[in-house]
Every structure is written in C-alpha cells, then in structure tokens.
Biotite code that builds the C-alpha atoms (Angstrom):
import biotite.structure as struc

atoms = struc.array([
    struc.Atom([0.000, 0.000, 0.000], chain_id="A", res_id=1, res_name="UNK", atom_name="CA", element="C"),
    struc.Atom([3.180, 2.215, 0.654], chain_id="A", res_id=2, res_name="UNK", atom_name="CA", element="C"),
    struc.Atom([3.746, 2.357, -2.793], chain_id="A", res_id=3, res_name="UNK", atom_name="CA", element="C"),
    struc.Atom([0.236, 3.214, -3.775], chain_id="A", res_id=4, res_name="UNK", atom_name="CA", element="C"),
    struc.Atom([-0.138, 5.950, -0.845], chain_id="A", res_id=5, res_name="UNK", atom_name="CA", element="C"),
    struc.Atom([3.080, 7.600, -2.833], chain_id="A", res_id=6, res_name="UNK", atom_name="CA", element="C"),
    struc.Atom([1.719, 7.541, -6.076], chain_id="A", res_id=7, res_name="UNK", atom_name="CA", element="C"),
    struc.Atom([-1.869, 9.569, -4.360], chain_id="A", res_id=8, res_name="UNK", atom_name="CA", element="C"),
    struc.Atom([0.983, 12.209, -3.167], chain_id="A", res_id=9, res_name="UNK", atom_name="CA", element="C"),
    struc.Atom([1.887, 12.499, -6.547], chain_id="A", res_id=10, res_name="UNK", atom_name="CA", element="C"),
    struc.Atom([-1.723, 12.661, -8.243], chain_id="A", res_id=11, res_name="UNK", atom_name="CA", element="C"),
    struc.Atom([-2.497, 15.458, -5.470], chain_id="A", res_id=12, res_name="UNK", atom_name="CA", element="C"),
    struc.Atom([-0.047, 17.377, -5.801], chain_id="A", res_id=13, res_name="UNK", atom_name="CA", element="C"),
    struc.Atom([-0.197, 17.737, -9.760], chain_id="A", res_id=14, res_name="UNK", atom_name="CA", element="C"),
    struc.Atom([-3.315, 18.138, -9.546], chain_id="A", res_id=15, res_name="UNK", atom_name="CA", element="C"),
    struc.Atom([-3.769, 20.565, -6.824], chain_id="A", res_id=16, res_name="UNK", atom_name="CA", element="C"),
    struc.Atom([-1.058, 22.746, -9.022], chain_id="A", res_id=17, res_name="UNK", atom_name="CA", element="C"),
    struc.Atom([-3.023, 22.168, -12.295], chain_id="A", res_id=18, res_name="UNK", atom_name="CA", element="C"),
    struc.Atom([-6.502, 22.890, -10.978], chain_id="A", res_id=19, res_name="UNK", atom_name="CA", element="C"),
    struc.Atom([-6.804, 24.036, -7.312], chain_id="A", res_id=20, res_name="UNK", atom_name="CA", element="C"),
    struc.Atom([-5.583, 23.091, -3.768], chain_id="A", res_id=21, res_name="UNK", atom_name="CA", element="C"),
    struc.Atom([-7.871, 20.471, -1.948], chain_id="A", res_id=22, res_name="UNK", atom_name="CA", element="C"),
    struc.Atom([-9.639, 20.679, 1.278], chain_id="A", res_id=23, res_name="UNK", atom_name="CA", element="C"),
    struc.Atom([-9.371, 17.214, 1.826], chain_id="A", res_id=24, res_name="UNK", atom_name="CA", element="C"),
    struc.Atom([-7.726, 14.079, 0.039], chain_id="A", res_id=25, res_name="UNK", atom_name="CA", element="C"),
    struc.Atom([-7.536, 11.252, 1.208], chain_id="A", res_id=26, res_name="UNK", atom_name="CA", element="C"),
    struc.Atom([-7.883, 7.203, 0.709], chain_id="A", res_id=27, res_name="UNK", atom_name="CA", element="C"),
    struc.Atom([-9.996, 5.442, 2.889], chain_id="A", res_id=28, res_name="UNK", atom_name="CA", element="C"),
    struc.Atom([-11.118, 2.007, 3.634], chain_id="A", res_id=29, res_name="UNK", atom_name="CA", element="C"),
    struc.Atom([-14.257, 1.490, 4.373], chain_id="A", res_id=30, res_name="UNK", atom_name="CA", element="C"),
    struc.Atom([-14.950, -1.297, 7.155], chain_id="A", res_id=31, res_name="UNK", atom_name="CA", element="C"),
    struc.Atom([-16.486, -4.875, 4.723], chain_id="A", res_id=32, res_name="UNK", atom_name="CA", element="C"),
    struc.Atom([-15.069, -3.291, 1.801], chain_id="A", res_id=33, res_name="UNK", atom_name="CA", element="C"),
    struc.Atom([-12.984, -6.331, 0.680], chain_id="A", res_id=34, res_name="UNK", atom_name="CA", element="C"),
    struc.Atom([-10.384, -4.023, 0.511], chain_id="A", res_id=35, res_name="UNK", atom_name="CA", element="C"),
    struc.Atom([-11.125, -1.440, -1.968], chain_id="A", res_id=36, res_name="UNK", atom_name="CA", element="C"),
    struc.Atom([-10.108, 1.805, -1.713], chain_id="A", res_id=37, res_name="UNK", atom_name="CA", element="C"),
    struc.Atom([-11.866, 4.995, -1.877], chain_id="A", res_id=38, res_name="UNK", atom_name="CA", element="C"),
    struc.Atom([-10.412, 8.328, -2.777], chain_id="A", res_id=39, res_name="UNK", atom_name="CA", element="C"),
    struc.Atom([-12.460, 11.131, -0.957], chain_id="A", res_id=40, res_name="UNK", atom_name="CA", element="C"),
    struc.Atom([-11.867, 14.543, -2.248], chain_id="A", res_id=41, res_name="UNK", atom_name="CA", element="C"),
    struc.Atom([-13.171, 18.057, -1.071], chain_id="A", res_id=42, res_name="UNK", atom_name="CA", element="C"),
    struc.Atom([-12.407, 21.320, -3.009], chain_id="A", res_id=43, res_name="UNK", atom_name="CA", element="C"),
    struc.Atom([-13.502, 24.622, -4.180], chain_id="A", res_id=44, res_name="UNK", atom_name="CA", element="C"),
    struc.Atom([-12.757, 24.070, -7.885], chain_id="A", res_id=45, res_name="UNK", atom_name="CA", element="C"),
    struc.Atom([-14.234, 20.494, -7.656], chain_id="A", res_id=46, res_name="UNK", atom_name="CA", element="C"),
    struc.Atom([-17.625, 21.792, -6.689], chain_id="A", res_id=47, res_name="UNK", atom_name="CA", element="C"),
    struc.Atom([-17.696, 23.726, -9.693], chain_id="A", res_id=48, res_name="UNK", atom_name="CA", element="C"),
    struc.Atom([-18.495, 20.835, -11.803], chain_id="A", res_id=49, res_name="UNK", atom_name="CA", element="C"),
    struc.Atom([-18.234, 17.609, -10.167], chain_id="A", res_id=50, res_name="UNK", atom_name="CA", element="C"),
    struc.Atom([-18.646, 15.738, -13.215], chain_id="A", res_id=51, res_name="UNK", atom_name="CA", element="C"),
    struc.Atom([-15.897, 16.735, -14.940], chain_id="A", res_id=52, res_name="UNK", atom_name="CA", element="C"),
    struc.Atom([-13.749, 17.184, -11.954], chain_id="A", res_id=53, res_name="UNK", atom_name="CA", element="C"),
    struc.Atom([-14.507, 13.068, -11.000], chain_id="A", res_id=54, res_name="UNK", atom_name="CA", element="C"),
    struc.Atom([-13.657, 12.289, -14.818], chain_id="A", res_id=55, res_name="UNK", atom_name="CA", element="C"),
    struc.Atom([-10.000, 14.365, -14.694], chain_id="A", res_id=56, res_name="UNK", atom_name="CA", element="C"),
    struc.Atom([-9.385, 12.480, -11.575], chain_id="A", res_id=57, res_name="UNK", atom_name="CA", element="C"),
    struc.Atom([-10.212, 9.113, -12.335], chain_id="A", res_id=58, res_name="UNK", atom_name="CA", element="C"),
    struc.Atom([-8.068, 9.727, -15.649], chain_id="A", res_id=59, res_name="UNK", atom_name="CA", element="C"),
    struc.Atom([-5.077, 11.052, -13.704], chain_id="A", res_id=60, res_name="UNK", atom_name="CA", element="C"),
    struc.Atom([-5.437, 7.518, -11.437], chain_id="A", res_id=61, res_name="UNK", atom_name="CA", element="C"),
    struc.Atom([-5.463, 5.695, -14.353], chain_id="A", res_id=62, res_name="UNK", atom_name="CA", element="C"),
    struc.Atom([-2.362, 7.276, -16.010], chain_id="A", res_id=63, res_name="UNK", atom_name="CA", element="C"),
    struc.Atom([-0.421, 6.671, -12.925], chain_id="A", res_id=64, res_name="UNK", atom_name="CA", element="C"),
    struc.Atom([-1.305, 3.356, -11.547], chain_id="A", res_id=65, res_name="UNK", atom_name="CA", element="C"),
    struc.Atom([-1.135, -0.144, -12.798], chain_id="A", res_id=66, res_name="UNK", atom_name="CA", element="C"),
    struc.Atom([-3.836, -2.898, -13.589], chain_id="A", res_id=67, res_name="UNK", atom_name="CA", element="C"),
    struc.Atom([-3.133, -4.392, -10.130], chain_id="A", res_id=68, res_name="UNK", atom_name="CA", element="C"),
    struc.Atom([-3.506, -0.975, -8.200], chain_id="A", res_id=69, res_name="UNK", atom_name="CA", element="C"),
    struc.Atom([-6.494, 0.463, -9.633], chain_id="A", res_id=70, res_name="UNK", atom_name="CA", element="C"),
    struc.Atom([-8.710, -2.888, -8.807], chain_id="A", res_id=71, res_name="UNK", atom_name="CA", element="C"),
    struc.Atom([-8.016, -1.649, -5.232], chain_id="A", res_id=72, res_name="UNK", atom_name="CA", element="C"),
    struc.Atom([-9.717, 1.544, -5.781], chain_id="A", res_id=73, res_name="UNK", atom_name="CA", element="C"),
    struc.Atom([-13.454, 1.589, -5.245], chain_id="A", res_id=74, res_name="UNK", atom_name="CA", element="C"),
    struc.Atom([-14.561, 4.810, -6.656], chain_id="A", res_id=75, res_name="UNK", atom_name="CA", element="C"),
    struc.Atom([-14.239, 8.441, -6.214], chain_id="A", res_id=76, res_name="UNK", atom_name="CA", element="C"),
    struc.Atom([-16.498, 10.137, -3.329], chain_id="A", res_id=77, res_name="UNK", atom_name="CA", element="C"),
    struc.Atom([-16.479, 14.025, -3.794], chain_id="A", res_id=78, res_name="UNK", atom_name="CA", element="C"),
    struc.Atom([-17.484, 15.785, -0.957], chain_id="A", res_id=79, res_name="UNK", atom_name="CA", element="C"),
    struc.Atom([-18.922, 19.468, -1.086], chain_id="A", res_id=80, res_name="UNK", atom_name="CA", element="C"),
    struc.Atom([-16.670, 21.795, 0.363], chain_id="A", res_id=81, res_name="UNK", atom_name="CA", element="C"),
    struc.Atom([-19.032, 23.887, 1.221], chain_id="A", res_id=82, res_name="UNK", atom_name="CA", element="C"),
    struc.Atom([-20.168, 21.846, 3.944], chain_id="A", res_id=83, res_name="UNK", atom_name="CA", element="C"),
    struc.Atom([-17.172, 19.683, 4.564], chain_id="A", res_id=84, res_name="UNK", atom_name="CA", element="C"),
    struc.Atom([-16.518, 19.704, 8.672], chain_id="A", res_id=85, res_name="UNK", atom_name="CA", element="C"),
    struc.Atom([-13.117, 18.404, 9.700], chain_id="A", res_id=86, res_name="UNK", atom_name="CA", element="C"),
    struc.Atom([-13.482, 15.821, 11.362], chain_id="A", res_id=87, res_name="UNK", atom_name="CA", element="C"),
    struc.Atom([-12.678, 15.619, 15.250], chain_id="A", res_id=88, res_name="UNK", atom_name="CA", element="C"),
    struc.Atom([-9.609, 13.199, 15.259], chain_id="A", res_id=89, res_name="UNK", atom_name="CA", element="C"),
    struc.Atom([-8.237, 15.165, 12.256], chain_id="A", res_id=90, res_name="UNK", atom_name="CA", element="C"),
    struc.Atom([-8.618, 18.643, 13.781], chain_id="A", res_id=91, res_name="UNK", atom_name="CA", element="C"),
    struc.Atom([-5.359, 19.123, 14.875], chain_id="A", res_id=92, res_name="UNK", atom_name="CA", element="C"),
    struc.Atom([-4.100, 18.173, 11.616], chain_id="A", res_id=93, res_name="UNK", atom_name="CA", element="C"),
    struc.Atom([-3.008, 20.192, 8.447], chain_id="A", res_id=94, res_name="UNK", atom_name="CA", element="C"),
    struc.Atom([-0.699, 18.221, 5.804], chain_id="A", res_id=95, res_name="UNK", atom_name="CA", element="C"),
    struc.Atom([-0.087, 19.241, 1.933], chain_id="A", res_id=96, res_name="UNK", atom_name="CA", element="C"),
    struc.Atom([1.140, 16.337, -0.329], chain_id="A", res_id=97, res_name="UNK", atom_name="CA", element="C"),
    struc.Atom([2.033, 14.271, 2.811], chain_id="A", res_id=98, res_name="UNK", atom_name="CA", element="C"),
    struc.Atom([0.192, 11.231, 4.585], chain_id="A", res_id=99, res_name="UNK", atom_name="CA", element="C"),
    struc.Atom([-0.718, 10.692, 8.085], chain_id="A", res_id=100, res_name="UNK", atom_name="CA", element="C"),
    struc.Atom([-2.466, 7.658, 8.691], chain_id="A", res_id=101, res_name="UNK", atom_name="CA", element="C"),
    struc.Atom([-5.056, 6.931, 10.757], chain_id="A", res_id=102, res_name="UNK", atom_name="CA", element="C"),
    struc.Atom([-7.537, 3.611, 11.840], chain_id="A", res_id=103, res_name="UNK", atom_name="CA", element="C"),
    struc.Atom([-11.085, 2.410, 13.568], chain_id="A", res_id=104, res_name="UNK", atom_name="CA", element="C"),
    struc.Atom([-12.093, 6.224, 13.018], chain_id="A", res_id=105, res_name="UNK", atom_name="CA", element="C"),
    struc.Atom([-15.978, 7.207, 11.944], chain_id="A", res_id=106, res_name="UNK", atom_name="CA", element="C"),
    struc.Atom([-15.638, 9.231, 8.875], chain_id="A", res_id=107, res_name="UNK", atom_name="CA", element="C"),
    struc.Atom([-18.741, 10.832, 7.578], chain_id="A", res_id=108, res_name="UNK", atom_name="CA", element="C"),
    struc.Atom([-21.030, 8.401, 8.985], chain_id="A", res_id=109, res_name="UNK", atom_name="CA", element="C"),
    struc.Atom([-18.910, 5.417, 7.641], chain_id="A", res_id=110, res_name="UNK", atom_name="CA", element="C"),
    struc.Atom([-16.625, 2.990, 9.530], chain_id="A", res_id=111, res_name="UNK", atom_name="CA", element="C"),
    struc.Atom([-12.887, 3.640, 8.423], chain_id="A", res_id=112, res_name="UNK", atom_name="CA", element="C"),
    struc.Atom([-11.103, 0.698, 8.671], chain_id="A", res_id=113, res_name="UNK", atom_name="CA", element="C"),
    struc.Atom([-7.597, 2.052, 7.509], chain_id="A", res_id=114, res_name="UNK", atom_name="CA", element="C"),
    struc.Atom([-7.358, 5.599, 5.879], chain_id="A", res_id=115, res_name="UNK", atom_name="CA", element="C"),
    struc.Atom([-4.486, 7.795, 4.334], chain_id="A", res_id=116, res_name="UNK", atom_name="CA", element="C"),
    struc.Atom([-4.820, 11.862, 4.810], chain_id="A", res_id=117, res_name="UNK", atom_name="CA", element="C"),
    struc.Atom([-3.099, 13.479, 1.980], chain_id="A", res_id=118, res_name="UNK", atom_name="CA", element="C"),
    struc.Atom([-3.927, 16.773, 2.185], chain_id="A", res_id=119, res_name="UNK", atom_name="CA", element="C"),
    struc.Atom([-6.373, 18.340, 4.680], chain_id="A", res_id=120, res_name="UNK", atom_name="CA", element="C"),
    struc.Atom([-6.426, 22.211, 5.121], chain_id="A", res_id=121, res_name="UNK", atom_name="CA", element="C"),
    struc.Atom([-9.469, 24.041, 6.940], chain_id="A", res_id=122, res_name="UNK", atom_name="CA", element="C"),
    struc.Atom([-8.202, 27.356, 5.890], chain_id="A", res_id=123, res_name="UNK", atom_name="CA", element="C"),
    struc.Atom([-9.879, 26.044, 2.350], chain_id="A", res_id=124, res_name="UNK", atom_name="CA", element="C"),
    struc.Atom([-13.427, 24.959, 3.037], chain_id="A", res_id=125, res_name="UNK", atom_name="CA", element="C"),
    struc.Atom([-16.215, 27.149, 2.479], chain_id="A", res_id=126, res_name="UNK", atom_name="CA", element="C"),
])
C-alpha cells in the first residue's frame, strides 16, 4: 500500500497545481469493503463541476497506476466543500502532499477501517 499511498501524493499534488488546492484528500477504507479503496476529495474548484472534476481524476489515477492498483480503488467520493466539517480526530491536523495515517475512526457516517490523509487544510473549506 506504501507504494500506492506515494503515487496519491503524486496525483495530489499535480493536480492541486493544475486545478486548485484540496480541502481534503484522502484514501480510505471502508470497514467490509474487501479491501477497496476509496479516494475522498473536497475542493472549491471540484464543486464547480463535479462531473468533470470526478472524470480528470479518475483519468489522472489511471495514467499513474497499474492494472493491479487500480482494482483496489473503489470509486471516487467528492465531498462538497461547502459543507465539509473536519473531522474531530483530524482537527489538529493540516498536511499538503504528505500522509498521516489513521484507523477504527468514523468518517462521515462510515466505519474507516484504515485511511491515508493526503492533504487536509481548513483554511480552504467554504
């Protein structure tokens, strides 16, 4: 998963320079989820069209990982920024194109099993 983690730093950070820096990015497994991943995103230039922002992104996951990594990825969850809350074990975190991980943690209503932060930053929602 290290290796996979690396390669999100890398998608986030290009992206976040071609298009807008995140609120939140991050992967997360979902408890039952037979171990596919989902990338959650949050950002101001996301909500402007969140179909065509969930289409860039899946392309830019499939340009950078292989056959065998992208079966691990469940789908991409966009979150509106506008009402994205930091969540209370994250709130004394802010990371750009890092990863702190985290486990057993609620997340949105949804059991996290095993999650990656990549980028959360407050100073960015709403």
């Amino acid at each position: 998963m290290r290796e996979i983690v690396k390669k999100f730093i890398q998608i986030e950070e290009e992206t976040a320079r071609e298009m807008g820096a995140y609120t939140f990015f991050a992967l997360l497994l979902r408890e039952n989820s037979a171990n596919r991943w989902d990338i959650v995103v949050a950002s101001k230039w996301i909500n402007e069209d969140k179909s065509a922002a969930r289409s860039y992104l899946a392309k830019k996951v499939q340009d950078a990982l292989d056959v065998t990594e992208i079966v691990k990825i469940s789908h991409i969850a966009i979150l509106d920024n506008d009402l994205f809350e930091v969540p209370e074990f994250l709130e004394d975190v802010n990371l750009q194109h890092g990863s702190t991980r985290f486990k057993d943690e609620e997340f949105s209503g949804q059991q996290i099993e095993r999650g990656y932060v990549i980028t959360i930053n407050s100073n960015q929602a709403a």
